[in-house]
PyMOL Python script that loads the backbone (N, CA, C, O; Angstrom):
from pymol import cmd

cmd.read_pdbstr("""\
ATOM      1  N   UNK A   1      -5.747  35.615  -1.259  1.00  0.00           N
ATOM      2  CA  UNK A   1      -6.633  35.217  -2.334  1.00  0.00           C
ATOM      3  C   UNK A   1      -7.532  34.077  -1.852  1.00  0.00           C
ATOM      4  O   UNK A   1      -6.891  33.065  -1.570  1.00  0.00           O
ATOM      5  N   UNK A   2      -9.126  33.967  -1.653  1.00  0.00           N
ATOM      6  CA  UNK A   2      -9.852  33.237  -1.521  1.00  0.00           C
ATOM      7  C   UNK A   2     -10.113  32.526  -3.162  1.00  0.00           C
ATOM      8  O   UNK A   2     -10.232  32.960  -4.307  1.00  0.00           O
ATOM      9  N   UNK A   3     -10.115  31.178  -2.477  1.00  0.00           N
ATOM     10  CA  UNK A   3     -10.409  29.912  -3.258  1.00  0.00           C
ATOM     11  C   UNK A   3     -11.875  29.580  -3.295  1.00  0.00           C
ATOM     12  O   UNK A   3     -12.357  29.089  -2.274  1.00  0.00           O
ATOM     13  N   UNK A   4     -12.581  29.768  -4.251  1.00  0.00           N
ATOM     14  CA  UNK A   4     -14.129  29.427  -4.237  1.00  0.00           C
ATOM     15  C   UNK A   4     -14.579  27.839  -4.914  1.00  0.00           C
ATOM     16  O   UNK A   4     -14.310  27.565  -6.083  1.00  0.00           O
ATOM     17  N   UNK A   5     -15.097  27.139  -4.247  1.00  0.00           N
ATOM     18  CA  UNK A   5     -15.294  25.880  -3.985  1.00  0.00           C
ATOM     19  C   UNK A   5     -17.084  25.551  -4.718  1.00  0.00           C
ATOM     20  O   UNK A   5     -18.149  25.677  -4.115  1.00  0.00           O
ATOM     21  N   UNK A   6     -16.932  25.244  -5.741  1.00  0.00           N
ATOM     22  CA  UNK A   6     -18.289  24.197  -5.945  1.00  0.00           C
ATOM     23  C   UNK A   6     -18.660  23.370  -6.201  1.00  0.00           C
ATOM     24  O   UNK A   6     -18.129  22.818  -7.164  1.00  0.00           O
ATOM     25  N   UNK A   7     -19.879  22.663  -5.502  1.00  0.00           N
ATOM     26  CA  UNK A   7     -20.188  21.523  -5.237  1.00  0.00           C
ATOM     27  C   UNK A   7     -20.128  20.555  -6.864  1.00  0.00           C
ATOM     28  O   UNK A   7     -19.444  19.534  -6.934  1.00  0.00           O
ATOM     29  N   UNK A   8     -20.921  21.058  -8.032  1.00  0.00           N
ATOM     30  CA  UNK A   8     -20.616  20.012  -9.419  1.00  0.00           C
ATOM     31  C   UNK A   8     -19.364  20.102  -9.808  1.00  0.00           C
ATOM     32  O   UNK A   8     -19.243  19.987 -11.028  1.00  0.00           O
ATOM     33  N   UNK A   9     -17.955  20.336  -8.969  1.00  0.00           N
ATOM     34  CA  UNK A   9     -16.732  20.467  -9.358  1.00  0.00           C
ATOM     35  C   UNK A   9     -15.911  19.520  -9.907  1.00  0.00           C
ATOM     36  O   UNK A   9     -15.358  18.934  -8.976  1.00  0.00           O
ATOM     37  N   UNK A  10     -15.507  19.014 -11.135  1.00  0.00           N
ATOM     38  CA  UNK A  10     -14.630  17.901 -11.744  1.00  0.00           C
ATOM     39  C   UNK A  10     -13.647  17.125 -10.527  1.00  0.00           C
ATOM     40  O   UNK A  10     -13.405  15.942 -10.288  1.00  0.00           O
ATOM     41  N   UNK A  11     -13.103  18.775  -9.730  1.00  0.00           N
ATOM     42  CA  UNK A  11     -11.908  18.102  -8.720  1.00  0.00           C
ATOM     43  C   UNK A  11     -12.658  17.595  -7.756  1.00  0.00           C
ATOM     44  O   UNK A  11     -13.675  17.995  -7.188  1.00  0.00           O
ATOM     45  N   UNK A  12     -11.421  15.826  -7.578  1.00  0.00           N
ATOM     46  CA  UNK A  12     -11.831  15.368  -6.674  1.00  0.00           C
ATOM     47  C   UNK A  12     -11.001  15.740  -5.582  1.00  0.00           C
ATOM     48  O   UNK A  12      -9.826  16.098  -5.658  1.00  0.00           O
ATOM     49  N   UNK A  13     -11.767  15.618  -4.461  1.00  0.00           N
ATOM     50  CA  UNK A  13     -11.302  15.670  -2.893  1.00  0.00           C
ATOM     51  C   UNK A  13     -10.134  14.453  -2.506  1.00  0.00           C
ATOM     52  O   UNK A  13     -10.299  13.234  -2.453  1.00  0.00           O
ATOM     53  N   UNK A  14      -8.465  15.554  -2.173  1.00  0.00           N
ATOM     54  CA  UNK A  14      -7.447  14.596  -2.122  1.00  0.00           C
ATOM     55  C   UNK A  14      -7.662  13.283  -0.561  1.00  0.00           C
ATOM     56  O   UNK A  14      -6.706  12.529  -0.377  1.00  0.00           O
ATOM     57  N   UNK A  15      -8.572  13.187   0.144  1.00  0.00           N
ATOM     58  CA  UNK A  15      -8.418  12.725   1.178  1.00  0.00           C
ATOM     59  C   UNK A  15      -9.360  11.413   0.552  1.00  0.00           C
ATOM     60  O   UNK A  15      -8.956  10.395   1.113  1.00  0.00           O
ATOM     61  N   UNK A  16     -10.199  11.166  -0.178  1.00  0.00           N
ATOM     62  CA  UNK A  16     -11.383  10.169  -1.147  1.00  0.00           C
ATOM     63  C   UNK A  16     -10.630   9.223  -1.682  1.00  0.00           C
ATOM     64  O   UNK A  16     -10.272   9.078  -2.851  1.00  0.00           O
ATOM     65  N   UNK A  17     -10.355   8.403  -0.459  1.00  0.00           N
ATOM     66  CA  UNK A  17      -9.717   7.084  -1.072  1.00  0.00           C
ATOM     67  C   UNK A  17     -10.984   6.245  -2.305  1.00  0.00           C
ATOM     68  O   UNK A  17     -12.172   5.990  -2.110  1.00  0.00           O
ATOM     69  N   UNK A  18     -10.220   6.025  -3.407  1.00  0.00           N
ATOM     70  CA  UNK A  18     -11.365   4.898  -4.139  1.00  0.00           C
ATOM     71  C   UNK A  18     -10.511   3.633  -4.393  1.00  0.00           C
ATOM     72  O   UNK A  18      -9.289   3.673  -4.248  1.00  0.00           O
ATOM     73  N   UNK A  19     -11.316   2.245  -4.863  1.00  0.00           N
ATOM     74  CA  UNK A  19     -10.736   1.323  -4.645  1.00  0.00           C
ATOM     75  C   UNK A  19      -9.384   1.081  -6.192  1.00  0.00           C
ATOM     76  O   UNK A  19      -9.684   1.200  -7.380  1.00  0.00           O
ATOM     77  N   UNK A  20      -8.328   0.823  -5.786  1.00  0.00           N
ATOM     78  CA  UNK A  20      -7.655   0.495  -7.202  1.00  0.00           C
ATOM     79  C   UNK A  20      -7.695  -0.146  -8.078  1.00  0.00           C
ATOM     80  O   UNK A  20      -7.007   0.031  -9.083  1.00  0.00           O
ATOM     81  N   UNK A  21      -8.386  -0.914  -7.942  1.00  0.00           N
ATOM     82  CA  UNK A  21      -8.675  -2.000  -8.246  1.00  0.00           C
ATOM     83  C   UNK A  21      -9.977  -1.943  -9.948  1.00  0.00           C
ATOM     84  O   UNK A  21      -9.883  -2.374 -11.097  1.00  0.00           O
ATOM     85  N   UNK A  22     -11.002  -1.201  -9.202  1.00  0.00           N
ATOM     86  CA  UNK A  22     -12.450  -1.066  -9.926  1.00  0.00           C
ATOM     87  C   UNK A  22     -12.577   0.367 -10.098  1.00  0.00           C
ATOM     88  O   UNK A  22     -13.267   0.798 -11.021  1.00  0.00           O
ATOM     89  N   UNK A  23     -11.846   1.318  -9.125  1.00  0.00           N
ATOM     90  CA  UNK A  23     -11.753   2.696  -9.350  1.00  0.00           C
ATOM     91  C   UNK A  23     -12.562   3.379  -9.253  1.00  0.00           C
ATOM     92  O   UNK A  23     -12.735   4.290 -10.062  1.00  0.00           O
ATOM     93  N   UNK A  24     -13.512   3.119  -7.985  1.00  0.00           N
ATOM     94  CA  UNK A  24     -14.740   3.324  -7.528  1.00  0.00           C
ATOM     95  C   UNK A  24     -14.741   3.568  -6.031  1.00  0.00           C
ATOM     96  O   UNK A  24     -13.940   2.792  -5.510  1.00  0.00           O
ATOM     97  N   UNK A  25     -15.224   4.207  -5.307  1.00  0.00           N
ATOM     98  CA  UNK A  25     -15.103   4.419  -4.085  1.00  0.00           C
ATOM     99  C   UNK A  25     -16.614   3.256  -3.262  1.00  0.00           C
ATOM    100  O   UNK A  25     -16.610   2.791  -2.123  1.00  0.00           O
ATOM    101  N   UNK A  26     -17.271   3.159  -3.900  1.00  0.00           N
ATOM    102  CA  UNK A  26     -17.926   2.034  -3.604  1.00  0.00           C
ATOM    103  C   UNK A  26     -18.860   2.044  -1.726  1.00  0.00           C
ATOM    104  O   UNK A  26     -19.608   2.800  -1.107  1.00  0.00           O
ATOM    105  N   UNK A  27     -18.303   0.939  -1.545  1.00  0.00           N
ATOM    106  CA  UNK A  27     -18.973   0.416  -0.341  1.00  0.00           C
ATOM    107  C   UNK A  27     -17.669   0.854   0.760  1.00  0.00           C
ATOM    108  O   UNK A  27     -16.794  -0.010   0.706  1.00  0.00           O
ATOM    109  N   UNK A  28     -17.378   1.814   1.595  1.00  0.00           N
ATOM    110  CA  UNK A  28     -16.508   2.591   2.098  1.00  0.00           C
ATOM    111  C   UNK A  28     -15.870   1.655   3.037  1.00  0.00           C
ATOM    112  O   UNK A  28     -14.653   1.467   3.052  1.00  0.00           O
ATOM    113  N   UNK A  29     -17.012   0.858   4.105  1.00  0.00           N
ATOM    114  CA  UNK A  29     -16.704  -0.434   4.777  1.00  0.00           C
ATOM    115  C   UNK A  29     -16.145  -0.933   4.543  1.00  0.00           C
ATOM    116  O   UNK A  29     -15.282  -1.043   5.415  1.00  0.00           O
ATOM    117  N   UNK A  30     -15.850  -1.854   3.190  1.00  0.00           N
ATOM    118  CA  UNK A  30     -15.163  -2.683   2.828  1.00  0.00           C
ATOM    119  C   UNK A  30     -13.582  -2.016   2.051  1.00  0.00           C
ATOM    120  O   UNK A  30     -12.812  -2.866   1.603  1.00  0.00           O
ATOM    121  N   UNK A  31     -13.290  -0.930   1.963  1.00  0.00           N
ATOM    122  CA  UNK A  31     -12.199  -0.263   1.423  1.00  0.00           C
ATOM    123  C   UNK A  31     -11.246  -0.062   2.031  1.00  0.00           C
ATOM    124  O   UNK A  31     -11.175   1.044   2.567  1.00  0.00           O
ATOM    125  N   UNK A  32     -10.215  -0.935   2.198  1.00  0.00           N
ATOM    126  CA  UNK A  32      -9.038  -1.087   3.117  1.00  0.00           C
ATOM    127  C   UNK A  32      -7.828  -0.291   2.257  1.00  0.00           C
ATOM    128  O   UNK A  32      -7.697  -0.072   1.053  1.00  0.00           O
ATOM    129  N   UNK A  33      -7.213  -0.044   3.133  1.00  0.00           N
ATOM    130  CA  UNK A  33      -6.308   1.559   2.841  1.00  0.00           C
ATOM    131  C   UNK A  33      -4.954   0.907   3.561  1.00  0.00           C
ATOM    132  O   UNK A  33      -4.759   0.693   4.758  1.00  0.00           O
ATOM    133  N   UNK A  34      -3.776   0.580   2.002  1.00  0.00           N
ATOM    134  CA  UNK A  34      -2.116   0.375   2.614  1.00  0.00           C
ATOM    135  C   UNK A  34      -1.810   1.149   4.253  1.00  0.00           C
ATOM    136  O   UNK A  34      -1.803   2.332   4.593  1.00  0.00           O
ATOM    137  N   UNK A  35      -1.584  -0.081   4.991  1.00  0.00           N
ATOM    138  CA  UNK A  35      -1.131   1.190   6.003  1.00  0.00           C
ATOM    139  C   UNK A  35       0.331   1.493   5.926  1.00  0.00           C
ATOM    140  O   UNK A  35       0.824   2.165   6.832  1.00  0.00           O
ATOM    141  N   UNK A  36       1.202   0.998   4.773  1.00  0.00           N
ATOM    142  CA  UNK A  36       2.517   1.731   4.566  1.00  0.00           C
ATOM    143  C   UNK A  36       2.633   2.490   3.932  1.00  0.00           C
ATOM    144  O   UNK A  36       3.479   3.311   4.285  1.00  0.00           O
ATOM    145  N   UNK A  37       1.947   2.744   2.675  1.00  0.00           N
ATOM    146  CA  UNK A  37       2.252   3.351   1.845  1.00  0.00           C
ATOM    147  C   UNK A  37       0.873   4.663   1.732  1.00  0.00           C
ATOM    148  O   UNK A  37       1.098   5.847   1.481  1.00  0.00           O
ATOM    149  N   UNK A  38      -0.124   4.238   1.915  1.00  0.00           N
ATOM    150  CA  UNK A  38      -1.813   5.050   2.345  1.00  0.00           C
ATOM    151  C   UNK A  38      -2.096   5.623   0.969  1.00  0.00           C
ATOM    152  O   UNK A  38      -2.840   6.600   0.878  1.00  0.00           O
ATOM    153  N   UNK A  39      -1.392   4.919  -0.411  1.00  0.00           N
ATOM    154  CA  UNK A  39      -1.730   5.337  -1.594  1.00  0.00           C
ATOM    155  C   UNK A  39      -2.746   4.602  -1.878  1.00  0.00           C
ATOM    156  O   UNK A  39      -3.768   5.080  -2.372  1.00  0.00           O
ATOM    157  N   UNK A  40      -2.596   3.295  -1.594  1.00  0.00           N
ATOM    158  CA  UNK A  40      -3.036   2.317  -2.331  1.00  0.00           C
ATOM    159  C   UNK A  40      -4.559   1.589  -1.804  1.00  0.00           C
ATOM    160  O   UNK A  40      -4.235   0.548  -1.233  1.00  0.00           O
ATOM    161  N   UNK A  41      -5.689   1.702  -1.786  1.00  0.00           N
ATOM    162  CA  UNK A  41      -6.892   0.928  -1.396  1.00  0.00           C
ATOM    163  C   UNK A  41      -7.747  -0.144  -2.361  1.00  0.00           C
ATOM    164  O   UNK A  41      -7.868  -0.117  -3.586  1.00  0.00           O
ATOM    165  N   UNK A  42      -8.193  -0.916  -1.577  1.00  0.00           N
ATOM    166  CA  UNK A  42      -8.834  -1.696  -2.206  1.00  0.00           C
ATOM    167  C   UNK A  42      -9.797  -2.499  -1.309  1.00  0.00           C
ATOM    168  O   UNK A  42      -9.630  -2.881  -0.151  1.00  0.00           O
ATOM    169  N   UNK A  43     -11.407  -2.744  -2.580  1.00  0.00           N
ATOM    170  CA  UNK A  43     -12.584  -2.989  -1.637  1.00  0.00           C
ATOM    171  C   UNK A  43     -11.839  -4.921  -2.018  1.00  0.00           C
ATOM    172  O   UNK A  43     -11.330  -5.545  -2.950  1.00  0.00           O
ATOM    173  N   UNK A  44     -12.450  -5.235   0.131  1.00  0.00           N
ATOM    174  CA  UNK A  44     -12.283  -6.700   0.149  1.00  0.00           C
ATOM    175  C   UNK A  44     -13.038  -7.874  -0.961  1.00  0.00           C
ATOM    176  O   UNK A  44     -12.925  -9.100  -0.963  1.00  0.00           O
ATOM    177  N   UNK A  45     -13.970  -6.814  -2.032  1.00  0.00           N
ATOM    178  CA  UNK A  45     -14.578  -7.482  -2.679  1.00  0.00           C
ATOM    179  C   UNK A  45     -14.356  -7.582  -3.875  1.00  0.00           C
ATOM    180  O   UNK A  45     -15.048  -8.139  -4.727  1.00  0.00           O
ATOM    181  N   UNK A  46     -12.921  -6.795  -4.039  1.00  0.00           N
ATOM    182  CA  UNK A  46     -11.969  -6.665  -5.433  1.00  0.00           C
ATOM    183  C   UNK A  46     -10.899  -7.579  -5.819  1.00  0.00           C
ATOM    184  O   UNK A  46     -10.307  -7.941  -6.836  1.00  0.00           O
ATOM    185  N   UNK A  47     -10.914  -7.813  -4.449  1.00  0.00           N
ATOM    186  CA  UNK A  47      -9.238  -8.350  -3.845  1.00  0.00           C
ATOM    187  C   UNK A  47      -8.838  -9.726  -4.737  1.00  0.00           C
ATOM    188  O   UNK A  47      -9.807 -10.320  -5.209  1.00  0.00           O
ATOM    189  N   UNK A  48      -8.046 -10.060  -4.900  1.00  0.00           N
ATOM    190  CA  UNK A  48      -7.505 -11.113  -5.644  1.00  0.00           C
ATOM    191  C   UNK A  48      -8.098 -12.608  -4.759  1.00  0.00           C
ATOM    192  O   UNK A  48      -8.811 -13.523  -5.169  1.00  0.00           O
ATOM    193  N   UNK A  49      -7.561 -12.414  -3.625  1.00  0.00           N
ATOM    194  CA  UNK A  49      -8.067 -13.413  -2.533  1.00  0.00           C
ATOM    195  C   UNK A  49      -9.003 -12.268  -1.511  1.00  0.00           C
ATOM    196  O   UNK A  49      -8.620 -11.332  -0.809  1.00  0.00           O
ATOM    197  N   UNK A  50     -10.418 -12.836  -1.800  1.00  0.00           N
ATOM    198  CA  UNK A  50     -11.217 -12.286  -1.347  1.00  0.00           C
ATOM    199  C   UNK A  50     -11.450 -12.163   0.357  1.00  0.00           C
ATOM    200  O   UNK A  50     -12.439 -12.889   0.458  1.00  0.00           O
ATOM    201  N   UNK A  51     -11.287 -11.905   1.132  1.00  0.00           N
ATOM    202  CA  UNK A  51     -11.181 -12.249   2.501  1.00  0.00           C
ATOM    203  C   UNK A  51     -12.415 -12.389   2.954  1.00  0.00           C
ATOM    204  O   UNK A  51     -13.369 -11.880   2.367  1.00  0.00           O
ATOM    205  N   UNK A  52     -12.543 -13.131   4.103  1.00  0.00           N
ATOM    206  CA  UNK A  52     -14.283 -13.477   4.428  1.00  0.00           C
ATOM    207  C   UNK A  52     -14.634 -11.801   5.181  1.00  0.00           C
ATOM    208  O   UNK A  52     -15.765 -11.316   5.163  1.00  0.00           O
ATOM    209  N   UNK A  53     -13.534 -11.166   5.747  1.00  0.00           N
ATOM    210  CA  UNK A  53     -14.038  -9.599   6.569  1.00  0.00           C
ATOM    211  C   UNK A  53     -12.887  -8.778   6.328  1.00  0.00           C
ATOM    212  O   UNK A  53     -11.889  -9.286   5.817  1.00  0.00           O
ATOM    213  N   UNK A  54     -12.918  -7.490   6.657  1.00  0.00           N
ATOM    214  CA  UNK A  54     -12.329  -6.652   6.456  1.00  0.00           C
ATOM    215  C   UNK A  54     -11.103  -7.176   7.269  1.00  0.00           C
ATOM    216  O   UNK A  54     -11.459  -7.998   8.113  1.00  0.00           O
ATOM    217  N   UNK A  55      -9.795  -6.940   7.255  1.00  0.00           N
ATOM    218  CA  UNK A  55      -8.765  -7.279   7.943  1.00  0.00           C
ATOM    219  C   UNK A  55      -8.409  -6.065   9.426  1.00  0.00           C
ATOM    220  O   UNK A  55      -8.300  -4.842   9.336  1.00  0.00           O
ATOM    221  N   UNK A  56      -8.309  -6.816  10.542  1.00  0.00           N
ATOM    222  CA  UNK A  56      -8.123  -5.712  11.199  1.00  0.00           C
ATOM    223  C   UNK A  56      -6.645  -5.533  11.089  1.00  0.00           C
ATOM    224  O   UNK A  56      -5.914  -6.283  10.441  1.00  0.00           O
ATOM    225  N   UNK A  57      -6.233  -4.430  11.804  1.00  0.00           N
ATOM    226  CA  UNK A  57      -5.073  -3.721  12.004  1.00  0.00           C
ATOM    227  C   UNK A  57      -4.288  -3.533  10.725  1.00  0.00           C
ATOM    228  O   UNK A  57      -5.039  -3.234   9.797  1.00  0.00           O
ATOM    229  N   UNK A  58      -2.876  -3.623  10.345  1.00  0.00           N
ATOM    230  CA  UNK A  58      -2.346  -2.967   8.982  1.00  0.00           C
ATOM    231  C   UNK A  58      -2.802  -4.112   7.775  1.00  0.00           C
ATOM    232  O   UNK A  58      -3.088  -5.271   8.075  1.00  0.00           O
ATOM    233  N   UNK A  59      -2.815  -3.765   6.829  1.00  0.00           N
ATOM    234  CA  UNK A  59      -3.198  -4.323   6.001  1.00  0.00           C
ATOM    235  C   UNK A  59      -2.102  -3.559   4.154  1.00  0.00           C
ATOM    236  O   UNK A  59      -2.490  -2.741   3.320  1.00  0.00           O
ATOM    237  N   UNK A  60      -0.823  -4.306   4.236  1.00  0.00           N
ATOM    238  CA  UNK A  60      -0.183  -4.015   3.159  1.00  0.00           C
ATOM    239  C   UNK A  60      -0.029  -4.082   1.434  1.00  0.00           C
ATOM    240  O   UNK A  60      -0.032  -5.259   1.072  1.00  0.00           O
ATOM    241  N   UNK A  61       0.093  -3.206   0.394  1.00  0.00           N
ATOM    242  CA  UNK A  61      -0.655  -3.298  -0.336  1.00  0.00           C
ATOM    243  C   UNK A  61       0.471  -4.205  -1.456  1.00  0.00           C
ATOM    244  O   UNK A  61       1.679  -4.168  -1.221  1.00  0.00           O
ATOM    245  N   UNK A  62      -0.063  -4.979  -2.635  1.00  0.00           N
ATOM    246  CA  UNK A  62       0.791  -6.073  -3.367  1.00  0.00           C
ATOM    247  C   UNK A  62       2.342  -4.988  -3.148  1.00  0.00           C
ATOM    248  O   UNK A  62       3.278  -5.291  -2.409  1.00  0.00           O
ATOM    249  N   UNK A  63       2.242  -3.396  -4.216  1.00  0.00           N
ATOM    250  CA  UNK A  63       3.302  -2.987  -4.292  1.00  0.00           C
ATOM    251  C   UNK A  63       4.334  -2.931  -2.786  1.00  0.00           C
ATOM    252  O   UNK A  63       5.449  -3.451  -2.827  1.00  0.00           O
ATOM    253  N   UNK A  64       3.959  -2.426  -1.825  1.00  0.00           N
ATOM    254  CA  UNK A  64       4.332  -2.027  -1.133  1.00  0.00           C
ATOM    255  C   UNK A  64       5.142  -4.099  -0.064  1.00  0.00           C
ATOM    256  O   UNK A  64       6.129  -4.010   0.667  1.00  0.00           O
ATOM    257  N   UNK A  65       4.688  -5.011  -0.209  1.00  0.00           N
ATOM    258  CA  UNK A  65       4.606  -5.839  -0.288  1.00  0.00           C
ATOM    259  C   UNK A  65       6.118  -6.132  -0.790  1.00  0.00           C
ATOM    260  O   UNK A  65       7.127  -6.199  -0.088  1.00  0.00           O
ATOM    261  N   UNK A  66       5.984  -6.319  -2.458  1.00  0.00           N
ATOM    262  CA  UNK A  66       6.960  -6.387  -3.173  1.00  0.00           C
ATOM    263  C   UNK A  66       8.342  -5.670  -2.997  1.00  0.00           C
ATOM    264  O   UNK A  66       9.470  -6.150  -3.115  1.00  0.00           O
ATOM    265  N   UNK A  67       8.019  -4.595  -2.735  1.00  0.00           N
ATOM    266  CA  UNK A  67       9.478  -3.479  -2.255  1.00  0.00           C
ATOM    267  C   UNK A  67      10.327  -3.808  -1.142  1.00  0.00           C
ATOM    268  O   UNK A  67      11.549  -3.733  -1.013  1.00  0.00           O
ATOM    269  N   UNK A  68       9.031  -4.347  -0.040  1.00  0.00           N
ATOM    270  CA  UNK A  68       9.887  -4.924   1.487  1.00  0.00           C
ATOM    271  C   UNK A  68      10.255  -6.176   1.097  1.00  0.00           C
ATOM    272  O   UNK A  68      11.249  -6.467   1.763  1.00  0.00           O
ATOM    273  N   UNK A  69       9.893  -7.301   0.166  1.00  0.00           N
ATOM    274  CA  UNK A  69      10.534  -8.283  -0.687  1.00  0.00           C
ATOM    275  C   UNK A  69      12.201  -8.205  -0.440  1.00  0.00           C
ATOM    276  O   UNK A  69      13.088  -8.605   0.314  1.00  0.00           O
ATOM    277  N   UNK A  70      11.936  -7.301  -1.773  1.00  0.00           N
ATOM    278  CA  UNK A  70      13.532  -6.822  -2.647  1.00  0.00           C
ATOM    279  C   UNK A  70      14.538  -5.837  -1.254  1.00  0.00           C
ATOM    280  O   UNK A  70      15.727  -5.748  -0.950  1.00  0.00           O
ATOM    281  N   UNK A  71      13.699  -5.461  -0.922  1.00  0.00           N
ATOM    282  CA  UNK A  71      14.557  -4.676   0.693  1.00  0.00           C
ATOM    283  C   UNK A  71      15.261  -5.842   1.143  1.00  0.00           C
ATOM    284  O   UNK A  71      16.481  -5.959   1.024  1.00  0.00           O
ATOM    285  N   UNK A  72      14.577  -6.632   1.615  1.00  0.00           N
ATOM    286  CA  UNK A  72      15.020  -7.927   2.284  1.00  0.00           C
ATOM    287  C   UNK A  72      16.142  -8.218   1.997  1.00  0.00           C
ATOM    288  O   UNK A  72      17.302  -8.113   2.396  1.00  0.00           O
ATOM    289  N   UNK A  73      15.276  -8.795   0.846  1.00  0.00           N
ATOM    290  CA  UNK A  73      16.858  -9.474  -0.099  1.00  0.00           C
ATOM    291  C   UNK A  73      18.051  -8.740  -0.535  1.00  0.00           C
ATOM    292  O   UNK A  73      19.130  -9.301  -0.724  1.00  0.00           O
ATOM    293  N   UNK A  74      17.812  -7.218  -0.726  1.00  0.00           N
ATOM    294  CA  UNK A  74      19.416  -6.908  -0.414  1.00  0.00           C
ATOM    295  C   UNK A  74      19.530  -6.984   0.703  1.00  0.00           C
ATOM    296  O   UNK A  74      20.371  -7.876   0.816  1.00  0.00           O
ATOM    297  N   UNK A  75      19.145  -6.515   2.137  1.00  0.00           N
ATOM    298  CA  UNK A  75      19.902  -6.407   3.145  1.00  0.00           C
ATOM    299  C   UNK A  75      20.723  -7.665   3.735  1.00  0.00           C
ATOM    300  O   UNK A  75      21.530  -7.579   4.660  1.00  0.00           O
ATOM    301  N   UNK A  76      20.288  -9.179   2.851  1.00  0.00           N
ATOM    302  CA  UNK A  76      20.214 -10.349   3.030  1.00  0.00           C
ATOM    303  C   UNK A  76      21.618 -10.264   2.672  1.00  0.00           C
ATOM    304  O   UNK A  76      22.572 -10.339   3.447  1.00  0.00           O
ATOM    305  N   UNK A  77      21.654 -10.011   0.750  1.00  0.00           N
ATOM    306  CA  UNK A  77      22.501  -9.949   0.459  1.00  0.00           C
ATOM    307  C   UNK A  77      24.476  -9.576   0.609  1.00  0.00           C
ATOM    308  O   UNK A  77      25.554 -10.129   0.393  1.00  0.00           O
ATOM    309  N   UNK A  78      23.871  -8.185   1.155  1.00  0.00           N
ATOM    310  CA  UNK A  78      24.768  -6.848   2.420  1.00  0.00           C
ATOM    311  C   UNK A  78      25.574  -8.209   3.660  1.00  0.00           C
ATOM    312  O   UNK A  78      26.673  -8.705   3.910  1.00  0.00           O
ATOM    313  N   UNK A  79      24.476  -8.269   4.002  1.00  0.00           N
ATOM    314  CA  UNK A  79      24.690  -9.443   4.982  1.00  0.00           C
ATOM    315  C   UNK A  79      25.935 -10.903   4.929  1.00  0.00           C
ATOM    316  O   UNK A  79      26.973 -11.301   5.458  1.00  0.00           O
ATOM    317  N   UNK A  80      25.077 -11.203   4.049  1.00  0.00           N
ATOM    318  CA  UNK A  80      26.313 -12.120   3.469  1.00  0.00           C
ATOM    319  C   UNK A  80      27.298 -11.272   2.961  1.00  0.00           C
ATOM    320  O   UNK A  80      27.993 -10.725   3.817  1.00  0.00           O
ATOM    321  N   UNK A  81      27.477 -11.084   2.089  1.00  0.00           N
ATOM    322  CA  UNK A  81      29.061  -9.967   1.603  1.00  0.00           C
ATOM    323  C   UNK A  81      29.870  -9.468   2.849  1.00  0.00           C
ATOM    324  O   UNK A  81      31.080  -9.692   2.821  1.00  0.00           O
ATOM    325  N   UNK A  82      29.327  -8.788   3.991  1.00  0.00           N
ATOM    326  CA  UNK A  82      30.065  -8.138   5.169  1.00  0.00           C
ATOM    327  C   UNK A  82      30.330  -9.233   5.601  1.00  0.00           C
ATOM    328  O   UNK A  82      31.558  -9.254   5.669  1.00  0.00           O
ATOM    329  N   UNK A  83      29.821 -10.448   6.042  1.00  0.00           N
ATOM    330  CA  UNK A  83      29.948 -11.467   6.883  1.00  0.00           C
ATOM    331  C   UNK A  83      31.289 -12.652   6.208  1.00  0.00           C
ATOM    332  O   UNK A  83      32.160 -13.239   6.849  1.00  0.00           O
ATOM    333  N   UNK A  84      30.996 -12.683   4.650  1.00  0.00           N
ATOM    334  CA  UNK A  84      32.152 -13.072   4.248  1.00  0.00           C
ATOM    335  C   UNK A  84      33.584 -12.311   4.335  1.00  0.00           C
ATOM    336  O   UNK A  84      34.584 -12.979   4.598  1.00  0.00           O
ATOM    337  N   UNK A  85      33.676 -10.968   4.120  1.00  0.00           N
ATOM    338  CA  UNK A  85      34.412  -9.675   4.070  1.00  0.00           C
ATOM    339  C   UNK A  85      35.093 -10.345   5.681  1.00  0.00           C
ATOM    340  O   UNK A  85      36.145 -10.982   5.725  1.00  0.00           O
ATOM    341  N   UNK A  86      34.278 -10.046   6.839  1.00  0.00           N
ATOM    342  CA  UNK A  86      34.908 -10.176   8.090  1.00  0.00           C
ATOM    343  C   UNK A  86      35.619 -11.503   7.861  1.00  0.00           C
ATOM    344  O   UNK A  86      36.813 -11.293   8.076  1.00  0.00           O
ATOM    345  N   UNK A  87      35.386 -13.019   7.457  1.00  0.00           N
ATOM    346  CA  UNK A  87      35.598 -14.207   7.689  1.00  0.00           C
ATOM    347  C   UNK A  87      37.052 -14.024   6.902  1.00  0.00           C
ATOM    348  O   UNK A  87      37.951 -14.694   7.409  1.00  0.00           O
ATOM    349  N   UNK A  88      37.369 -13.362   5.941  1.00  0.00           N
ATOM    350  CA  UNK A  88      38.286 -13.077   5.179  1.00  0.00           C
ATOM    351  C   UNK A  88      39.729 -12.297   5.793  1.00  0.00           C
ATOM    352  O   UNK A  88      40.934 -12.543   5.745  1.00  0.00           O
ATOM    353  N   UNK A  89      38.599 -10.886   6.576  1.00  0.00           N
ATOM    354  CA  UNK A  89      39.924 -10.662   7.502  1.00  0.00           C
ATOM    355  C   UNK A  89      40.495 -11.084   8.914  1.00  0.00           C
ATOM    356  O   UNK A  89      41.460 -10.662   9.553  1.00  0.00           O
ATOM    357  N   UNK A  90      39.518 -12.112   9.188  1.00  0.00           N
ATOM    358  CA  UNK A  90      40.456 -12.641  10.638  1.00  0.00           C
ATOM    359  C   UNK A  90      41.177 -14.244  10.153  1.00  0.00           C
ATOM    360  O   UNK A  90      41.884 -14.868  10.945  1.00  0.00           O
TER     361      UNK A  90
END
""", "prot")
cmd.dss("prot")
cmd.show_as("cartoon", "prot")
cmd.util.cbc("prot")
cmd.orient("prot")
């Protein structure tokens, strides 16, 4: 079954990052793209703390941010508990 494709089509194209922020695809340059998560973009001119240039290399997004947070802190947690656990059995 061929899929017929036209151009005034409602659907957008899944690869069209727009910014999350303003929800606009905007100025493409400035639209930095989670490199953990690659859901999340946002133009440097949206940004909470505005940056003077685009950031090179990864650039992580608040959520994705927040999750490696709380990761942390359990494995922190894990950490301590096993470490007491061992101190307990010797």
């Amino acid at each position: 079954m061929e899929v017929e494709v036209y151009p005034d089509s409602d659907v957008e194209d899944p690869d069209v990052k727009v910014c999350g922020i303003c929800g606009d695809e905007g100025r493409k340059d400035l639209l930095v793209i989670c490199s953990r998560c690659s859901d999340w973009a946002e133009h440097t001119y949206c940004m909470l703390k505005v940056p003077t240039k685009v950031p090179k290399g990864n650039w992580v997004c608040l959520e994705c941010k927040v999750e490696e947070k709380s990761s942390n802190q359990r494995q922190d947690k894990i950490g301590r508990i096993d470490g007491n656990v061992k101190k307990q059995l010797l």
